[in-house]
N, C-alpha and C positions, 0 to 999 in steps of 0.2 A: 503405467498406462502406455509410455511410450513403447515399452516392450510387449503387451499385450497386440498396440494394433500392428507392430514388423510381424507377430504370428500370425496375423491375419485375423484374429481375434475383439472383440468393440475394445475401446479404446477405455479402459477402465486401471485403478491400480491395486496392488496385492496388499495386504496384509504382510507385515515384517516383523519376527526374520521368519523364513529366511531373507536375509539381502541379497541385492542382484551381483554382489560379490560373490557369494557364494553359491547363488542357486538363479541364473536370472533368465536371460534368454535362452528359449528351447533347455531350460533347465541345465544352462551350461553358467560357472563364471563370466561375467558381465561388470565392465568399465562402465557409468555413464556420466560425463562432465557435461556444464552448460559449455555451449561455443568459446564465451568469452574464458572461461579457464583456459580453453588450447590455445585460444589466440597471445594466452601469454609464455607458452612454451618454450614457442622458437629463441626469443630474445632473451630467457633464462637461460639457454642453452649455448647461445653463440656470447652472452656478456658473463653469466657466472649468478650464480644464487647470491655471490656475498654483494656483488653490484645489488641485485634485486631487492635484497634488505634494507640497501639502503635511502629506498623508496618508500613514503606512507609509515604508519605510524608501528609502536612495538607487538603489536596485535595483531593490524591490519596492514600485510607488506601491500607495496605493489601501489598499480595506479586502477580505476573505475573509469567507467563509461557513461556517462550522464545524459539523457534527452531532457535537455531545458525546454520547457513549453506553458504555456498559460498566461499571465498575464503580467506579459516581461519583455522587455527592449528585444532584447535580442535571444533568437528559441535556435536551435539547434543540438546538435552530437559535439561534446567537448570530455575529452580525457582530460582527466585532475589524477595528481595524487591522493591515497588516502590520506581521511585525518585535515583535508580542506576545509577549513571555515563557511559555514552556510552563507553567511555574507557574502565572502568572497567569491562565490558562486553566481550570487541571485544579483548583487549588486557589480563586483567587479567583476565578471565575467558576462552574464546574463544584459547586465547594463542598467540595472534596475525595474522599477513599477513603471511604467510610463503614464503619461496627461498627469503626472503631480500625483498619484494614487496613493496612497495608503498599503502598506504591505500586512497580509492578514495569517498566511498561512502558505505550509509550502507542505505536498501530497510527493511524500517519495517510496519507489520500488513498486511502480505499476498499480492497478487497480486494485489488489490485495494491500497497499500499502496506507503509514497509519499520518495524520495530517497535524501538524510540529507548528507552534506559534511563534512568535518576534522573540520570546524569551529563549530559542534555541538559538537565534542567528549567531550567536558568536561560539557556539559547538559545533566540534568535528567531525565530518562525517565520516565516522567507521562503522565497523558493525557493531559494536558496543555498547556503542551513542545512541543508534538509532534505535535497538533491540531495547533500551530501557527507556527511551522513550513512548514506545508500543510500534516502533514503525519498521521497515526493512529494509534494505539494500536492494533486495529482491534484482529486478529488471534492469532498474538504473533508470528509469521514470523520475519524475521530477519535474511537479505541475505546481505552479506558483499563483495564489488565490490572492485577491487584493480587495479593497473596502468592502467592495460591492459583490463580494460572493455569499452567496449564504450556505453556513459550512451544515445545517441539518440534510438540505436539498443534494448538497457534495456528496456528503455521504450515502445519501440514496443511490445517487446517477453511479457513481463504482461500485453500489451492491448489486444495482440493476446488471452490471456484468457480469459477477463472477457468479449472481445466481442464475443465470442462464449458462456460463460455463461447466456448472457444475454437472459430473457425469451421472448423478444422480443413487453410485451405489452405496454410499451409506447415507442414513435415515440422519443422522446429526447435519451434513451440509445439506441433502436434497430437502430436507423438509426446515432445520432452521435456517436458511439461507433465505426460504422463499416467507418464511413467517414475518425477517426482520426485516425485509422488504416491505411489506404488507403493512407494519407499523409504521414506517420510516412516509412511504406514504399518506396513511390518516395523517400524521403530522403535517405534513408540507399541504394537507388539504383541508385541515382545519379542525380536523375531528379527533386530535388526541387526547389523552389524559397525564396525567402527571404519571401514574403508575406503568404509561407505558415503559418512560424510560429507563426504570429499573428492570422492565420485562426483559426491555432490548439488552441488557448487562447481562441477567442472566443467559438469556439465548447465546450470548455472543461465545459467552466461555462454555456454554454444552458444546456449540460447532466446534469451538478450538481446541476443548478437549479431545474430543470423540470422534474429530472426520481421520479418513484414513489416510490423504494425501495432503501436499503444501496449500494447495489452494482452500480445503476447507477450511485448516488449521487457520489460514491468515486471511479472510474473506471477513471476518469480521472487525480489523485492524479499522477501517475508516468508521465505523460507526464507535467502536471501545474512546477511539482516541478525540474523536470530536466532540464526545459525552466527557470524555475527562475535560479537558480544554476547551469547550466552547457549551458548556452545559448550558449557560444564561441564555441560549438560543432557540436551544429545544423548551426551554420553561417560556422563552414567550411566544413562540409559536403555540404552544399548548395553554397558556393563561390568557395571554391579550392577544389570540390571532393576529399575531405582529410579526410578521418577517421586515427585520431591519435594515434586508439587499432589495426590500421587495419584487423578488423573482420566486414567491410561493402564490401563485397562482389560487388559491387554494376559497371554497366555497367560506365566505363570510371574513373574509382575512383582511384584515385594516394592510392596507401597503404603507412600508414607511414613506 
């Protein structure tokens, strides 16, 4: 997509291979790194790879970049090494839940990213960790949910992004991005079934199979992983009209 719109072209991405290795800008060999990869360049270069390795974990060298935010003492940009303890992040860095809260859930690698409960906090963040738990590295996002969030409506409000990001050229993310919305919706408004939520499973893995870029592929990480981990949520929003953050607004919904 990014090479698409420097041709002046909409902003959309290709079908691979070929890769932009091989065949990419103006159909020439083509580099493309995120920022944060070159930013680690220089200081591999002026300290040495074998320094570098000896940062983060056998996997995952090096340090991340984390945007702490949500509902935490302290939100900011903090570089960690790989392989940090979630803990030590949310609580020794972060500074904890604040007013006494309850820690519910932490949303890492951006809006695409999958939403991890209390039983991760003492795992490490690399890419390995987070990739089998369903979630990703992604951006370095890292949004921290406490008692009072309710993780069906979480997952909505990040779908509501990436399905308006979505470019719309294949039919898997333009059309299930905007379906899983639609259900995720009737839910927080009162109107679901129990059958939705196996609907939203299936949908989730046509998009992840079938879109042709990162973002379809992973646009459905917050709905997959909040149906794994927080299933009892979506059954009582859809049983007893019950949101238990009572933040589902929703026609006929007992608030807790």
């Amino acid at each position: 997509a990014l090479m698409a719109s420097i041709e002046g072209k909409r902003g959309m991405p290709r079908p691979r291979p070929p890769f932009p290795a091989q065949s990419g800008l103006w159909g020439k060999p083509t580099n493309i790194n995120n920022v944060k990869t070159w930013a680690t360049i220089p200081v591999i270069i002026t300290e040495g790879a074998d320094w570098y390795t000896t940062i983060g974990t056998e996997k995952s060298k090096g340090t991340v970049v984390f945007a702490l935010t949500g509902k935490l003492a302290n939100s900011g940009l903090v570089e960690v090494p790989m392989g940090i303890k979630l803990e030590e992040l949310i609580y020794g860095i972060g500074g904890g839940i604040p007013r006494g809260k309850k820690f519910k859930a932490v949303q890492t690698g951006g809006p695409s990213g999958g939403c991890l409960t209390s039983s991760m906090l003492n795992s490490p963040v690399d890419y390995e960790t987070l990739a089998a738990a369903g979630s990703i590295m992604g951006s370095g996002g890292m949004v921290i949910a406490d008692e009072d969030t309710c993780m069906v409506d979480l997952a909505r409000y990040f779908l509501s992004f990436t399905q308006v990001e979505s470019c719309g050229k294949c039919p898997p993310c333009r059309v299930g991005t905007r379906q899983m919305l639609g259900i995720l919706e009737r839910i927080t408004q009162g109107k679901g079934n129990l059958e939705d939520i196996e609907q939203l499973e299936r949908i989730a893995n046509t998009v992840r199979q079938g879109s042709l870029c990162g973002l379809g592929q992973t646009a459905p990480n917050p709905v997959l992983t909040t149906i794994r981990y927080f299933r009892d949520e979506y059954e009582e929003h859809i049983k007893n009209h019950h949101c238990r953050a009572a933040t589902c607004k929703g026609q006929g919904r007992i608030q807790a």
